[in-house]
N, CA and C atoms as a LAMMPS dump frame, in Angstrom:
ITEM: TIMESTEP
0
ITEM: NUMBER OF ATOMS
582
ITEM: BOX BOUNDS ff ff ff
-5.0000000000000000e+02 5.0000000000000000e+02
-5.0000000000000000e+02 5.0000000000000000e+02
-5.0000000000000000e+02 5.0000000000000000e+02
ITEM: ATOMS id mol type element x y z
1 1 1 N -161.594 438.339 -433.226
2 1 2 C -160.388 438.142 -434.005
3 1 3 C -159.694 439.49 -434.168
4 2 1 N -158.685 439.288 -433.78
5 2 2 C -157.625 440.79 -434.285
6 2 3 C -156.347 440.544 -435.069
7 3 1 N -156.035 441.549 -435.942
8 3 2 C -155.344 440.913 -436.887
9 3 3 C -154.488 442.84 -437.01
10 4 1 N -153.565 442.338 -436.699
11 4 2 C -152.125 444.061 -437.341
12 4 3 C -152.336 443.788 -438.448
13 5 1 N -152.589 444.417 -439.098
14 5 2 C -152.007 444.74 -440.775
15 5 3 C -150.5 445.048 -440.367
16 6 1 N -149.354 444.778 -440.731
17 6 2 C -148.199 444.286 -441.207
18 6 3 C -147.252 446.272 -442.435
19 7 1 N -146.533 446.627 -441.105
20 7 2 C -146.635 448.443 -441.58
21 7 3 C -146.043 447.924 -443.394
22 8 1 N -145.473 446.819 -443.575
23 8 2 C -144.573 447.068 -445.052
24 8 3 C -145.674 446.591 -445.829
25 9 1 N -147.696 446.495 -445.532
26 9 2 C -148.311 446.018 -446.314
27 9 3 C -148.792 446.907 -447.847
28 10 1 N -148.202 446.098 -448.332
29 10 2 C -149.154 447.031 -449.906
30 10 3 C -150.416 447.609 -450.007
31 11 1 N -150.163 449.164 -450.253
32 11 2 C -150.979 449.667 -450.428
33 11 3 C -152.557 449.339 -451.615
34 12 1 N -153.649 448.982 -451.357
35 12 2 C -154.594 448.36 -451.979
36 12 3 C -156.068 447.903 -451.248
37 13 1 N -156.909 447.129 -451.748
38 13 2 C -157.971 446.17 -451.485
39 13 3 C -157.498 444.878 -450.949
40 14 1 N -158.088 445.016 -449.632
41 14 2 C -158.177 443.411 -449.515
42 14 3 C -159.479 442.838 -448.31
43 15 1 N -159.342 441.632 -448.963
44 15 2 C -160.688 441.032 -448.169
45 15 3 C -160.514 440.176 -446.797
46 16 1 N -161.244 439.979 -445.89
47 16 2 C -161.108 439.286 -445.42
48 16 3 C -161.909 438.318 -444.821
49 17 1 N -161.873 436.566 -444.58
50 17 2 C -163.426 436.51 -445.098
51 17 3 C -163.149 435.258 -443.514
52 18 1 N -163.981 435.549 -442.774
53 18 2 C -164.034 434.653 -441.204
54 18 3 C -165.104 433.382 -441.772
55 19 1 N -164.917 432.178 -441.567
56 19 2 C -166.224 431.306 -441.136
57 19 3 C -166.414 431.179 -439.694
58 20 1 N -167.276 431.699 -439.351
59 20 2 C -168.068 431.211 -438.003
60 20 3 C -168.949 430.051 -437.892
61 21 1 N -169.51 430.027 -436.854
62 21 2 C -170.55 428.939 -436.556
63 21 3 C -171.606 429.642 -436.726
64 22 1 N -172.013 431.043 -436.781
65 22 2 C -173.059 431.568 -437.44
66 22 3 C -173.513 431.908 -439.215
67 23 1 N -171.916 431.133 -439.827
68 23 2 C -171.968 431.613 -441.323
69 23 3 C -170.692 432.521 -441.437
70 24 1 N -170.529 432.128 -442.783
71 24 2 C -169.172 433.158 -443.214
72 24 3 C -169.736 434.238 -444.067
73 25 1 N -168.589 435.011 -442.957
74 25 2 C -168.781 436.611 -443.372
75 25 3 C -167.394 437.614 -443.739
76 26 1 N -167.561 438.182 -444.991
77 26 2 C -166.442 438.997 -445.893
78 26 3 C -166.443 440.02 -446.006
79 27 1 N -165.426 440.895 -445.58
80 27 2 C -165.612 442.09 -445.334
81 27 3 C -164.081 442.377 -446.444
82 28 1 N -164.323 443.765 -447.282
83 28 2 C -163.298 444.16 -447.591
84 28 3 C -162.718 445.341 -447.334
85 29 1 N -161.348 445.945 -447.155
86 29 2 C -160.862 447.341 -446.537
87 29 3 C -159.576 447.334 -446.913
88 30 1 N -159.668 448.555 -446.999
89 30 2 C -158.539 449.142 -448.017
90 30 3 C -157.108 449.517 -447.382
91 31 1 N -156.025 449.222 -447.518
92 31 2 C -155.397 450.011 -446.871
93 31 3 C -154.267 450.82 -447.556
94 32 1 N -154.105 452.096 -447.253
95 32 2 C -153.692 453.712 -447.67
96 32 3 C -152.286 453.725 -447.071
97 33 1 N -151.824 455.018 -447.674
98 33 2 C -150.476 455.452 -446.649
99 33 3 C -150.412 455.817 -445.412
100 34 1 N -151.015 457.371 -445.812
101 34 2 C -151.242 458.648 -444.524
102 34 3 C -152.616 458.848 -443.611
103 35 1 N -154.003 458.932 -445.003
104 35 2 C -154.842 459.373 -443.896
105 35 3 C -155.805 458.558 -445.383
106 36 1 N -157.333 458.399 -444.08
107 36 2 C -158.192 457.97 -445.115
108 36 3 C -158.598 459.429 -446.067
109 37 1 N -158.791 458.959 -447.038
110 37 2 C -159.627 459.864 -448.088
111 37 3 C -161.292 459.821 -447.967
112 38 1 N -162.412 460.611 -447.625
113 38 2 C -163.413 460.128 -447.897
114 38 3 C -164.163 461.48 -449.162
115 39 1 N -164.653 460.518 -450.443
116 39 2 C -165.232 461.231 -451.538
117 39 3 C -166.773 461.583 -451.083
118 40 1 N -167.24 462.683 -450.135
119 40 2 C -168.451 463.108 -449.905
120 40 3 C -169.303 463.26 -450.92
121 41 1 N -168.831 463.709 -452.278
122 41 2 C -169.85 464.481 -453.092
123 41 3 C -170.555 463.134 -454.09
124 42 1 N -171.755 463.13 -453.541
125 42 2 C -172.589 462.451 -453.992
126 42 3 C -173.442 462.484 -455.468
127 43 1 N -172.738 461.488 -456.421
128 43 2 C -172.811 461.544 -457.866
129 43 3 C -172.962 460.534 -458.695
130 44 1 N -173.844 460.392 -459.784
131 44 2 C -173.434 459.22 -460.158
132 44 3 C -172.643 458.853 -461.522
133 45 1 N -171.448 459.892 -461.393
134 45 2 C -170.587 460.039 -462.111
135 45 3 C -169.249 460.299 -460.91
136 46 1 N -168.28 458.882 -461.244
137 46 2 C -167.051 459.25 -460.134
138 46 3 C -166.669 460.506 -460.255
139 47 1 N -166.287 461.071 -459.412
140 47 2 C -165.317 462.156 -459.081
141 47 3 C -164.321 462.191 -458.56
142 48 1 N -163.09 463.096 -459.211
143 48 2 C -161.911 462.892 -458.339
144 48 3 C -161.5 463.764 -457.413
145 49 1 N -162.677 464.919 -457.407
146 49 2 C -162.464 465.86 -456.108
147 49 3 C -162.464 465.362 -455.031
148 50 1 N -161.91 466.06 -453.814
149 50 2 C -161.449 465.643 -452.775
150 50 3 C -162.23 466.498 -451.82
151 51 1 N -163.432 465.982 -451.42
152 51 2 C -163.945 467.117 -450.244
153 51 3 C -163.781 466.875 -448.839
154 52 1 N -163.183 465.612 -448.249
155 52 2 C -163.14 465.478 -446.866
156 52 3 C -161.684 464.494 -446.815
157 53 1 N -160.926 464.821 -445.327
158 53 2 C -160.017 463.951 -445.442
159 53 3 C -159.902 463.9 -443.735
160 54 1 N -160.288 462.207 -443.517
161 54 2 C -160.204 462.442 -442.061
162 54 3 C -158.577 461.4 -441.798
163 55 1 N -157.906 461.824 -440.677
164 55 2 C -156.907 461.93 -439.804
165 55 3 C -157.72 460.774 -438.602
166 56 1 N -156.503 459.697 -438.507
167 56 2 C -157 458.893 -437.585
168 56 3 C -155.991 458.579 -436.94
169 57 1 N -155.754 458.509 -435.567
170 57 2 C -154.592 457.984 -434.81
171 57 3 C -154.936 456.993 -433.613
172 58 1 N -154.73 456.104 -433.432
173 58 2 C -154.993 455.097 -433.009
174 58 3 C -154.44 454.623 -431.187
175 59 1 N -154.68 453.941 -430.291
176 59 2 C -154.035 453.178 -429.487
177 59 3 C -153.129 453.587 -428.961
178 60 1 N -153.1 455.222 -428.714
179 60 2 C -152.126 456.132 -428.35
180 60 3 C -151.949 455.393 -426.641
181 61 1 N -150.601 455.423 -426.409
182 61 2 C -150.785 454.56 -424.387
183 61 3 C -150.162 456.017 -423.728
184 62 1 N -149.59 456.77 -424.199
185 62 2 C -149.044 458.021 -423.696
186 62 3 C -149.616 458.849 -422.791
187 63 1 N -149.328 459.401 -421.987
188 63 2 C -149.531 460.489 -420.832
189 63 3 C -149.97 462.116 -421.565
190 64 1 N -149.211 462.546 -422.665
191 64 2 C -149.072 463.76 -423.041
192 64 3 C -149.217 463.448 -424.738
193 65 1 N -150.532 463.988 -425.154
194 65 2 C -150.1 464.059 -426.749
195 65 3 C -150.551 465.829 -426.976
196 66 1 N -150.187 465.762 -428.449
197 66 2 C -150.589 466.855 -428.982
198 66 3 C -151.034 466.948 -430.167
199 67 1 N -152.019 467.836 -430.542
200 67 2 C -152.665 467.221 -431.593
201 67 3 C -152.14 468.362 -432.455
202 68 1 N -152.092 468.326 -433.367
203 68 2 C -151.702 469.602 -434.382
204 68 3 C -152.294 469.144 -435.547
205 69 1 N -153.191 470.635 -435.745
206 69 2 C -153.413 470.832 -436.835
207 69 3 C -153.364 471.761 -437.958
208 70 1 N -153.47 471.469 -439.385
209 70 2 C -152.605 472.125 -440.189
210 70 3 C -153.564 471.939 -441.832
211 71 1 N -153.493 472.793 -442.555
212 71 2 C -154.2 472.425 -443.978
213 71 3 C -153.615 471.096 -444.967
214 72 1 N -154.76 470.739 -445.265
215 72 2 C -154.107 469.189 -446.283
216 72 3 C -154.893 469.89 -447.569
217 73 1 N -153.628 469.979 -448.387
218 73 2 C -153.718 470.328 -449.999
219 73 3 C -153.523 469.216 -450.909
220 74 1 N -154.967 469.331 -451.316
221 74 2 C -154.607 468.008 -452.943
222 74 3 C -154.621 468.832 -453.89
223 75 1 N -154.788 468.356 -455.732
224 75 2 C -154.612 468.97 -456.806
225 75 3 C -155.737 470.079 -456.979
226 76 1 N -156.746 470.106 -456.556
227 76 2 C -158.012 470.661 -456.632
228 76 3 C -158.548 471.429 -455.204
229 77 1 N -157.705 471.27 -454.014
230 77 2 C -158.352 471.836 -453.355
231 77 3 C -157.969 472.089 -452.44
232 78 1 N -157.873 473.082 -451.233
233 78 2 C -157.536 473.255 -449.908
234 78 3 C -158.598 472.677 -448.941
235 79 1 N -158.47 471.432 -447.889
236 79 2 C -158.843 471.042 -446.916
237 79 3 C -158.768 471.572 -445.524
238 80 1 N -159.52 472.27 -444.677
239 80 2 C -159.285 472.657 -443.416
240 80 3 C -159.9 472.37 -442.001
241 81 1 N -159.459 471.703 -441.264
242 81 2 C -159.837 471.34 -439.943
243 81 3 C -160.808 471.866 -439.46
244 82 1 N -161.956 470.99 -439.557
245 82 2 C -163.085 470.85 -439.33
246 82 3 C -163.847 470.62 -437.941
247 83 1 N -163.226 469.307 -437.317
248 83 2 C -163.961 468.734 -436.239
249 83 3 C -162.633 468.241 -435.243
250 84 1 N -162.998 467.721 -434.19
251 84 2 C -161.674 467.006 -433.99
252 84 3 C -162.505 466.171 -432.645
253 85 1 N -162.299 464.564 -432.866
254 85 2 C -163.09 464.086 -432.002
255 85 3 C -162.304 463.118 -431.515
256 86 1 N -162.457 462.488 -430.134
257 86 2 C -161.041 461.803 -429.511
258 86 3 C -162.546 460.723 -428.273
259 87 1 N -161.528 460.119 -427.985
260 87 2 C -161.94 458.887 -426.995
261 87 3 C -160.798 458.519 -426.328
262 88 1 N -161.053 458.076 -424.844
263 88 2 C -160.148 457.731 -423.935
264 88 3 C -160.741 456.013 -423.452
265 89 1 N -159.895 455.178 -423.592
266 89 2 C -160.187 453.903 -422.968
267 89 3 C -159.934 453.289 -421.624
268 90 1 N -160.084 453.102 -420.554
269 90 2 C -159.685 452.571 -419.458
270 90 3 C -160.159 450.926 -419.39
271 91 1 N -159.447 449.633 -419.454
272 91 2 C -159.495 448.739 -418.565
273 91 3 C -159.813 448.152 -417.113
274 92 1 N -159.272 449.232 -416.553
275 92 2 C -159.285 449.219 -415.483
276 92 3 C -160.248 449.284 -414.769
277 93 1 N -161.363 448.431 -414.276
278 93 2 C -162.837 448.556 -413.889
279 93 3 C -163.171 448.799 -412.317
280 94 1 N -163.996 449.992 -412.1
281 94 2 C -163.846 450.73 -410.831
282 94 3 C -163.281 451.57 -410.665
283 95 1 N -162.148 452.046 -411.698
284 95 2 C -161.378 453.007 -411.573
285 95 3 C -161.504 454.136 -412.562
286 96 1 N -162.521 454.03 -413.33
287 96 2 C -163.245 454.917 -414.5
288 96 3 C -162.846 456.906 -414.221
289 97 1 N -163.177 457.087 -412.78
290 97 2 C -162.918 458.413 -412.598
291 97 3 C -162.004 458.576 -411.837
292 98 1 N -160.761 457.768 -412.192
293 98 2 C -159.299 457.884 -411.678
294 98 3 C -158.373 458.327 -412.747
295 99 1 N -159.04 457.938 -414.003
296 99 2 C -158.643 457.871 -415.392
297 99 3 C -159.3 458.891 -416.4
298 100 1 N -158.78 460.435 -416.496
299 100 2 C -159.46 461.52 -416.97
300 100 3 C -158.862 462.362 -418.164
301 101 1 N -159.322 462.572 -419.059
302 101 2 C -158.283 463.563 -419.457
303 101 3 C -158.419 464.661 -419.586
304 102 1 N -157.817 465.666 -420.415
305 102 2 C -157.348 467.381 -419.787
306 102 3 C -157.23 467.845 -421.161
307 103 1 N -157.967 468.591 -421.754
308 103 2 C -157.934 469.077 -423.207
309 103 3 C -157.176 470.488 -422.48
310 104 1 N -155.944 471.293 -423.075
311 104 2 C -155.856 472.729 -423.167
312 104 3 C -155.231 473.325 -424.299
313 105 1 N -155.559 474.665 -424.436
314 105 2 C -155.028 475.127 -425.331
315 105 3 C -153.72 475.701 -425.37
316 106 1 N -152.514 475.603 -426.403
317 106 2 C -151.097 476.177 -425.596
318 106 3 C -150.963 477.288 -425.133
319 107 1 N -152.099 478.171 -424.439
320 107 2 C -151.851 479.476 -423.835
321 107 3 C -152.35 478.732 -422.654
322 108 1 N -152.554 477.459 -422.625
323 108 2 C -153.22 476.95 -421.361
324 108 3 C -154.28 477.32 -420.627
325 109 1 N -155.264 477.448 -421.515
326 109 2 C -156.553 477.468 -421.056
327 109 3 C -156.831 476.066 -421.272
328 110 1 N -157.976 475.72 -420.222
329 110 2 C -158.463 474.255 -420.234
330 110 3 C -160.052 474.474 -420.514
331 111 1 N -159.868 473.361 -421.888
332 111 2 C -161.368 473.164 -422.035
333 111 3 C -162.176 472.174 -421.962
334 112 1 N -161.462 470.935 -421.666
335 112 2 C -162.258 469.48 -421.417
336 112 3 C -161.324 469.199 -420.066
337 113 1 N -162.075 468.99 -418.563
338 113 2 C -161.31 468.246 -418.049
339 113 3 C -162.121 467.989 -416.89
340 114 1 N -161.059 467.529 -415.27
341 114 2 C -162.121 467.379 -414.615
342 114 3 C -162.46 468.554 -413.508
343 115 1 N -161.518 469.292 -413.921
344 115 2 C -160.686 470.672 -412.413
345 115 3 C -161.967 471.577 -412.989
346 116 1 N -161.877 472.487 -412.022
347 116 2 C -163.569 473.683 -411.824
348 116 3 C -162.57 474.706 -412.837
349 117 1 N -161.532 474.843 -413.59
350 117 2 C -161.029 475.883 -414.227
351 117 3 C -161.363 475.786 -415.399
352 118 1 N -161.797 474.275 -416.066
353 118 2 C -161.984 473.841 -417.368
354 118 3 C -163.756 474.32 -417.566
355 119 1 N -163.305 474.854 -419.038
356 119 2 C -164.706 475.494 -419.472
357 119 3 C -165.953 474.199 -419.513
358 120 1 N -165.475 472.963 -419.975
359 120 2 C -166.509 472.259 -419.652
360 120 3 C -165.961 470.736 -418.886
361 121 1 N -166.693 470.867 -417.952
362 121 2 C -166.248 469.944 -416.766
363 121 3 C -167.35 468.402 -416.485
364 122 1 N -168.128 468.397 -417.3
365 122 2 C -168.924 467.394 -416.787
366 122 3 C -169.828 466.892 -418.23
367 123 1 N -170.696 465.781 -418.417
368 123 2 C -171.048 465.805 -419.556
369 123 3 C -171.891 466.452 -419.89
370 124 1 N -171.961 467.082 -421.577
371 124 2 C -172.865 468.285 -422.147
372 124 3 C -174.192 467.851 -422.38
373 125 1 N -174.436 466.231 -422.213
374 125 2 C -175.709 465.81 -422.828
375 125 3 C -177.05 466.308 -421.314
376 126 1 N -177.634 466.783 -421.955
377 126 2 C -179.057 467.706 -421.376
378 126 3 C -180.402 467.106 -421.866
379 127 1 N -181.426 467.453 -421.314
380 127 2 C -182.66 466.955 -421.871
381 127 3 C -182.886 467.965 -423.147
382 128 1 N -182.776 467.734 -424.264
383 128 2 C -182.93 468.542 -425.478
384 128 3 C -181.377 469.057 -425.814
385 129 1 N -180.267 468.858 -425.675
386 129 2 C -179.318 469.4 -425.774
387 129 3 C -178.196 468.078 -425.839
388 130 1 N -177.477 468.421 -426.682
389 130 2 C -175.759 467.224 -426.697
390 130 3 C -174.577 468.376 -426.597
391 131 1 N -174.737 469.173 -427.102
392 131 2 C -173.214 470.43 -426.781
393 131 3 C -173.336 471.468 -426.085
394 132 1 N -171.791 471.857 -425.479
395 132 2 C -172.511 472.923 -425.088
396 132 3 C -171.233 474.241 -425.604
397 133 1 N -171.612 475.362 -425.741
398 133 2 C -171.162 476.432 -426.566
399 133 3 C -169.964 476.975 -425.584
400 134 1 N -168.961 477.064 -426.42
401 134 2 C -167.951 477.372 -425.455
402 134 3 C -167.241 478.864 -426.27
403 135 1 N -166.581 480.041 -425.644
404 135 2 C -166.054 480.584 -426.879
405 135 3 C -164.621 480.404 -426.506
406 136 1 N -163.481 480.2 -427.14
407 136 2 C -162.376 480.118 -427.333
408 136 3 C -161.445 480.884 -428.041
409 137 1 N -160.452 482.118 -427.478
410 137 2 C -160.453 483.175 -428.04
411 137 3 C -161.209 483.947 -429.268
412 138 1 N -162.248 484.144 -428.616
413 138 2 C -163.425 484.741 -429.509
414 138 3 C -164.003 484.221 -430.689
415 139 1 N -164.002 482.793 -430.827
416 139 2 C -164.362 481.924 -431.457
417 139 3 C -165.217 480.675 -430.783
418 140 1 N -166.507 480.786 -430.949
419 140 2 C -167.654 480.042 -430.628
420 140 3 C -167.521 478.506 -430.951
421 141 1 N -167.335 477.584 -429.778
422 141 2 C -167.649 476.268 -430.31
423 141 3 C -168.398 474.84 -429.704
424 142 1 N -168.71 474.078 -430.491
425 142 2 C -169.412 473.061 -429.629
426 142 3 C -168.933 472.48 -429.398
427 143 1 N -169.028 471.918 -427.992
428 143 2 C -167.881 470.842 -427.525
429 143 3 C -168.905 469.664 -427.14
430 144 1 N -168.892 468.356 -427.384
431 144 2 C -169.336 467.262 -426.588
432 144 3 C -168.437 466.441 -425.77
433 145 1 N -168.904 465.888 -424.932
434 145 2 C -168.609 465.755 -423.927
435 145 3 C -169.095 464.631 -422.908
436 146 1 N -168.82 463.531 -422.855
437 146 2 C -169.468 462.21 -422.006
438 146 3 C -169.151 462.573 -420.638
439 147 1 N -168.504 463.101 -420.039
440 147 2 C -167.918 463.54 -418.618
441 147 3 C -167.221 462.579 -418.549
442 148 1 N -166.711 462.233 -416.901
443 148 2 C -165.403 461.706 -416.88
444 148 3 C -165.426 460.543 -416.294
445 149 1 N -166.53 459.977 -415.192
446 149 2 C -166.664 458.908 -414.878
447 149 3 C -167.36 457.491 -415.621
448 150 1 N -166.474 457.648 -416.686
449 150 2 C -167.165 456.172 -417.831
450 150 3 C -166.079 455.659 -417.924
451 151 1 N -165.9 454.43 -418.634
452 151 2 C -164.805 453.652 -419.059
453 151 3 C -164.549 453.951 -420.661
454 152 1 N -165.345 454.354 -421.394
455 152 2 C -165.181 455.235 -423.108
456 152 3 C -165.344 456.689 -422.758
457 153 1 N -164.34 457.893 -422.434
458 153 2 C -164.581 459.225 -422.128
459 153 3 C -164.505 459.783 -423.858
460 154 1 N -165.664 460.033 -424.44
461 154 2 C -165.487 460.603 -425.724
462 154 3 C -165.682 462.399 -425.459
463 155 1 N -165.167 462.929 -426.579
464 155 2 C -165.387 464.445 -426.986
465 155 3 C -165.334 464.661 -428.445
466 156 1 N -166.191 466.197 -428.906
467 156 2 C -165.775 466.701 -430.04
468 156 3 C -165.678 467.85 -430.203
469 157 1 N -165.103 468.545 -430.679
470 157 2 C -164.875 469.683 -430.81
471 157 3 C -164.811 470.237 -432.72
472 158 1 N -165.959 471.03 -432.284
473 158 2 C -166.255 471.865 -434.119
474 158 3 C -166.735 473.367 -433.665
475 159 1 N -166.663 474.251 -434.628
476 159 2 C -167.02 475.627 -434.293
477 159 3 C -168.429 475.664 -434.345
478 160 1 N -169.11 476.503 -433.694
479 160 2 C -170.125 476.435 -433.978
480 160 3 C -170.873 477.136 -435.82
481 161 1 N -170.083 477.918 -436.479
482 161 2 C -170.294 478.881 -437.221
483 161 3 C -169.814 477.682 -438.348
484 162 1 N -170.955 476.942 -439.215
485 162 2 C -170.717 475.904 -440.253
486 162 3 C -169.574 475.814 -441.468
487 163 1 N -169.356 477.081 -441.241
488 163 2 C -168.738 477.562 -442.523
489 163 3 C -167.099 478.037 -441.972
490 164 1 N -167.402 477.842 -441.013
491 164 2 C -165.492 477.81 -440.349
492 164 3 C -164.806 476.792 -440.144
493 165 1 N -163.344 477.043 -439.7
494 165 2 C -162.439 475.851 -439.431
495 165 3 C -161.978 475.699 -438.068
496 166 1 N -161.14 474.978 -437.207
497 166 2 C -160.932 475.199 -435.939
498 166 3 C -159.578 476.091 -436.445
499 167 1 N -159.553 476.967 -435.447
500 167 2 C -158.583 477.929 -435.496
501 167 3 C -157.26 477.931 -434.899
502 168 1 N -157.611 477.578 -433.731
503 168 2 C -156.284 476.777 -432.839
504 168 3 C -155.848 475.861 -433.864
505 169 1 N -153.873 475.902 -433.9
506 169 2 C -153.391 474.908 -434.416
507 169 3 C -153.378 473.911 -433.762
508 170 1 N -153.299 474.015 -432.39
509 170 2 C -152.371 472.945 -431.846
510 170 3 C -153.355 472.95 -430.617
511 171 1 N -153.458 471.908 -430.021
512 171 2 C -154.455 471.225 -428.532
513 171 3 C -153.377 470.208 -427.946
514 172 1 N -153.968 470.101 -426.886
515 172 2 C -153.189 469.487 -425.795
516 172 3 C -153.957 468.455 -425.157
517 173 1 N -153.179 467.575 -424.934
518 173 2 C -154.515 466.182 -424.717
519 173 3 C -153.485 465.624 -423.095
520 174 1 N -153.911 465.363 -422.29
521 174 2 C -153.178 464.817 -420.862
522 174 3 C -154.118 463.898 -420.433
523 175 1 N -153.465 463.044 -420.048
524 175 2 C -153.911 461.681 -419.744
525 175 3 C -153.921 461.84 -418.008
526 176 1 N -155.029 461.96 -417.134
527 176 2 C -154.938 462.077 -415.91
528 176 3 C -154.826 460.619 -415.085
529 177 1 N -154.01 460.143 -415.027
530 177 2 C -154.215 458.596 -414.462
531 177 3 C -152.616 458.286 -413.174
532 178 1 N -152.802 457.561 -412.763
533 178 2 C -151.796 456.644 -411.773
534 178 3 C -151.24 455.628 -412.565
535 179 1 N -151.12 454.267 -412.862
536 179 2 C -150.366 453.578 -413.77
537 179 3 C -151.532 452.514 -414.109
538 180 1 N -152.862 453.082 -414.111
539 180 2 C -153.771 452.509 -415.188
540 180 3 C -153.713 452.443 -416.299
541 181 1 N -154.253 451.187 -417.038
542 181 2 C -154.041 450.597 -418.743
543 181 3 C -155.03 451.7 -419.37
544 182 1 N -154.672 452.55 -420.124
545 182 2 C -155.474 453.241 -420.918
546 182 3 C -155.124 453.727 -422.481
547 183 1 N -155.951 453.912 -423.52
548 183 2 C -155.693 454.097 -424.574
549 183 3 C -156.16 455.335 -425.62
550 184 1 N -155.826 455.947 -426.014
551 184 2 C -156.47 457.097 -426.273
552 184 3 C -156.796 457.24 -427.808
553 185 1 N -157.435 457.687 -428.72
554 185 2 C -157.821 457.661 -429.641
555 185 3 C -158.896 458.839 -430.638
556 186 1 N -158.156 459.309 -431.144
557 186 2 C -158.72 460.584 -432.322
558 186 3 C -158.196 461.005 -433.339
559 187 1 N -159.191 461.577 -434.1
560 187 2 C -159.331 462.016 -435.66
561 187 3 C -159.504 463.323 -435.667
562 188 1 N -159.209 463.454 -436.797
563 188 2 C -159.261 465.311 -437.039
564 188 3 C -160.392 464.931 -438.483
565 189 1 N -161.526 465.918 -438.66
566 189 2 C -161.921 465.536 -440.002
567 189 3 C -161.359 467.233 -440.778
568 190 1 N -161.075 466.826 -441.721
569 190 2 C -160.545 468.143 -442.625
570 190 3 C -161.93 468.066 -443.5
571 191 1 N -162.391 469.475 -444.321
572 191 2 C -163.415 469.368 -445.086
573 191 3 C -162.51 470.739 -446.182
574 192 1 N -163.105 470.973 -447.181
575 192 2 C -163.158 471.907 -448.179
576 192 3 C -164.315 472.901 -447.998
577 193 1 N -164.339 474.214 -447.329
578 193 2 C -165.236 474.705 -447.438
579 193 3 C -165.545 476.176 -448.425
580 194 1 N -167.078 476.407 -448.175
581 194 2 C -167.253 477.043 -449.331
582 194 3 C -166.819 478.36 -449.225
């Protein structure tokens, strides 16, 4: 079942409840303006601090995006770009490594793609290992990486140094394809750090 939420829907709770032939099942979800809010700090007294705020963009069909990122300020706190993790969809079956994409940075260095110039070209997962360390104007980071011949091409990108933010404002996302159905999809997580 797929269902648009409706862009002029009121902001709030709502449920939604399927009967199947296996039993009815109710799920409820919220829907916001801009970006989800998530309250990390674990209490059992609410809080109205704000320690994480993830950025979600959806069903992108485009050739060329760009991701920009930037600080999100609430009443209590400065949020700063944390992670930034994306997925590529292809339909198109058999044609998985026709359909690639091209992370660079706007000085145009390439760091996810499929060309021998890109710092990581193939997937990072290893026997004992999921990332692999890349530095990016002198800034250390982990990148994951499924490589390029799948039909879900995921990545993420976080610094390696816990206590930092990504530094680059702005990334470059290219859709390597011929006029295959594809969809692209990522979040930025913002955190408050110490």
């Amino acid at each position: 079942m797929n269902y648009k939420i409706p862009s002029d829907a009121m902001v709030g709770k709502y449920t939604v409840v399927a009967d199947t032939h296996f039993g009815q099942i109710e799920k409820s979800f919220f829907v916001i303006n801009d970006f989800d809010v998530v309250n990390s700090v674990p209490s059992s007294e609410p809080s109205s601090k704000v320690s994480k705020i993830i950025e979600k963009f959806n069903r992108i069909a485009g050739n060329e995006i760009s991701i920009t990122l930037d600080e999100k300020s609430t009443v209590e706190s400065t949020l700063v770009p944390r992670v930034i993790q994306g997925s590529l969809f292809t339909s198109a079956r058999g044609e998985e490594s026709s359909v690639n994409l091209r992370i660079t940075t706007t000085n145009g260095q390439c760091i996810i793609g499929p060309d021998s110039n890109c710092l990581v070209t193939e997937s990072t997962r290893k026997p004992g290992e999921i990332y692999s360390l890349v530095s990016i104007d002198d800034v250390n980071y982990n990148i994951r990486y499924s490589g390029n011949d799948v039909r879900l091409e995921k990545f993420s990108i976080v610094p390696e140094d816990s206590n930092s933010k990504i530094v680059l404002d702005t990334w470059n996302v290219e859709i390597i394809k011929d006029d295959q159905p594809s969809r692209f999809y990522y979040k930025v997580s913002y955190v408050a750090l110490q």
